[in-house]
C-alpha positions as a LaTeX table, in Angstrom:
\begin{tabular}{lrrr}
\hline
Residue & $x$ (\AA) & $y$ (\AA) & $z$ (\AA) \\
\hline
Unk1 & 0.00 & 0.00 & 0.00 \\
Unk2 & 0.94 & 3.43 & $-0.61$ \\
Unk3 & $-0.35$ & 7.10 & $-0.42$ \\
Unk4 & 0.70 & 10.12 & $-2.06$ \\
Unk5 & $-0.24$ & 13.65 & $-1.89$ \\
Unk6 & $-0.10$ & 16.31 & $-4.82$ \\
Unk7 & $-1.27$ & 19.79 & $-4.63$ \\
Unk8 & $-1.98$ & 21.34 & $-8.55$ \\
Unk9 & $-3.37$ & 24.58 & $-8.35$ \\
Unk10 & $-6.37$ & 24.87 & $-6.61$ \\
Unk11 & $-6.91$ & 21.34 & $-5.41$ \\
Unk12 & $-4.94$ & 18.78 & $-3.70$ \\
Unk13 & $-5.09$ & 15.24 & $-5.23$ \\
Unk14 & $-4.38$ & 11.90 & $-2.25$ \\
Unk15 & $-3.69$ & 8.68 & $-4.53$ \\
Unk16 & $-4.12$ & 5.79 & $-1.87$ \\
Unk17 & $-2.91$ & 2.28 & $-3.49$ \\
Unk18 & $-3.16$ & $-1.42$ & $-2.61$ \\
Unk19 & $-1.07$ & $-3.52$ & $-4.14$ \\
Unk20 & $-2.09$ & $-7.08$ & $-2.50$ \\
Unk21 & $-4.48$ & $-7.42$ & 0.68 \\
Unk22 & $-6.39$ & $-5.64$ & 2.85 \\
Unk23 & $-6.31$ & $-1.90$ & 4.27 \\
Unk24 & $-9.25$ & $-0.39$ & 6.45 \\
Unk25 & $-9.62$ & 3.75 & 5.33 \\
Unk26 & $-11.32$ & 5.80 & 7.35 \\
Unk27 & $-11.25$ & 9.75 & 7.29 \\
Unk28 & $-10.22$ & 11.69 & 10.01 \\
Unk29 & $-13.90$ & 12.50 & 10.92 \\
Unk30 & $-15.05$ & 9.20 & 10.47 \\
Unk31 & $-16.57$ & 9.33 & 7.49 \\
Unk32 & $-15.35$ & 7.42 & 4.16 \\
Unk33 & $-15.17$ & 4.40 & 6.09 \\
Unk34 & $-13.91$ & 0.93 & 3.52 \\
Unk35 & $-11.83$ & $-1.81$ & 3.28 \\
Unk36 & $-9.84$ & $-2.15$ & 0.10 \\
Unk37 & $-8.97$ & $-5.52$ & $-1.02$ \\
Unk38 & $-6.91$ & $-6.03$ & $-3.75$ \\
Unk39 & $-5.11$ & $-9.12$ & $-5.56$ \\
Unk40 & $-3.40$ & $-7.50$ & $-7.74$ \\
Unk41 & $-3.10$ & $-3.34$ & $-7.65$ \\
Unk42 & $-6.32$ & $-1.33$ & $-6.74$ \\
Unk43 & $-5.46$ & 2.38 & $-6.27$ \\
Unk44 & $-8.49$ & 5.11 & $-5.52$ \\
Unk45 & $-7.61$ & 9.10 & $-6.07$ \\
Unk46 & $-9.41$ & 11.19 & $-3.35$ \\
Unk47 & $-9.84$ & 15.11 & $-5.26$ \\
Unk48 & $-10.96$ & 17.99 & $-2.63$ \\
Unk49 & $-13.44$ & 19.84 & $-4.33$ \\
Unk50 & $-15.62$ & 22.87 & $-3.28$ \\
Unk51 & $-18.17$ & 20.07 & $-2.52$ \\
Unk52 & $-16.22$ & 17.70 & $-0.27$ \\
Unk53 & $-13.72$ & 14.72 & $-1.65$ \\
Unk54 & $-14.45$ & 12.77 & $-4.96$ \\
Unk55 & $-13.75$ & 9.39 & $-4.73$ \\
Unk56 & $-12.26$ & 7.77 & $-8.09$ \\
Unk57 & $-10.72$ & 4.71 & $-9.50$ \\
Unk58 & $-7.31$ & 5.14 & $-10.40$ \\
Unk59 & $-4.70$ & 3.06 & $-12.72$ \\
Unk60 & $-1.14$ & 1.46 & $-11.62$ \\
Unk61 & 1.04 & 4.15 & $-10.40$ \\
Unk62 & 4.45 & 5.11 & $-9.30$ \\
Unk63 & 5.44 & 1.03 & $-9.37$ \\
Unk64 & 5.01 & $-1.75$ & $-11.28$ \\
Unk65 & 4.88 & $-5.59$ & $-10.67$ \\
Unk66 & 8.53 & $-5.57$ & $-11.64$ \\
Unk67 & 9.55 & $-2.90$ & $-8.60$ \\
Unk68 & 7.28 & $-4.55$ & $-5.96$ \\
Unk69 & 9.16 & $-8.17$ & $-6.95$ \\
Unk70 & 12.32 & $-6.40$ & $-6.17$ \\
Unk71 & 11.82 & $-6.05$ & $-2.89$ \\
Unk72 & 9.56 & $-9.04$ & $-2.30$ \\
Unk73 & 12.70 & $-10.78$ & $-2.76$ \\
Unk74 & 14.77 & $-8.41$ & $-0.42$ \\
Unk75 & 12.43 & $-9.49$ & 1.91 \\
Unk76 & 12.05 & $-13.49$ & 0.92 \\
Unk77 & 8.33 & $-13.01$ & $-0.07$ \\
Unk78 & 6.46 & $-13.91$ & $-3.01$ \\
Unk79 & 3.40 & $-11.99$ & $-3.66$ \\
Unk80 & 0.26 & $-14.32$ & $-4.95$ \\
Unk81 & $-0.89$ & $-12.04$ & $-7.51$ \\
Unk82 & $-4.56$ & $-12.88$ & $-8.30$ \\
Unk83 & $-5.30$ & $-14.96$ & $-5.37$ \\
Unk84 & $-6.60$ & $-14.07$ & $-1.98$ \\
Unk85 & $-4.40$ & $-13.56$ & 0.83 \\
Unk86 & $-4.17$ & $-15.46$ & 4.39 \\
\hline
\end{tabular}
């Protein structure tokens, strides 16, 4: 998993990413509440608006399967892509 913040003029972008398993979100207030699971990448973009926070899907950033292998193996792990975790 992975977050990253970027601020572009006059709103601020939060790309959250799961790579394999499970992560509980919750905003700071409470709302927003999920658990992402993911097999293989899922990565939401949270956009402040004048409104609140969109919520979208995003693609594969920042990494690819290639980087996350790399350190898998730094670490002696394998990561099941496709299939659920324990």
């Amino acid at each position: 998993m992975s977050g990253h913040e970027i601020s572009a003029g006059s709103r601020t972008l939060f790309l959250y990413q799961t790579c394999y398993g499970t992560v509980h979100q919750e905003a700071v207030d409470g709302s927003g509440i999920q658990d992402v699971t993911a097999y293989h990448h899922k990565a939401y973009r949270y956009i402040r608006t004048g409104d609140g926070v969109k919520i979208e899907q995003a693609g594969l950033l920042y990494h690819d399967d290639e980087a996350m292998e790399e350190l898998d193996k730094k670490i002696d792990f394998s990561i099941p892509w496709g299939k659920p975790g324990k």
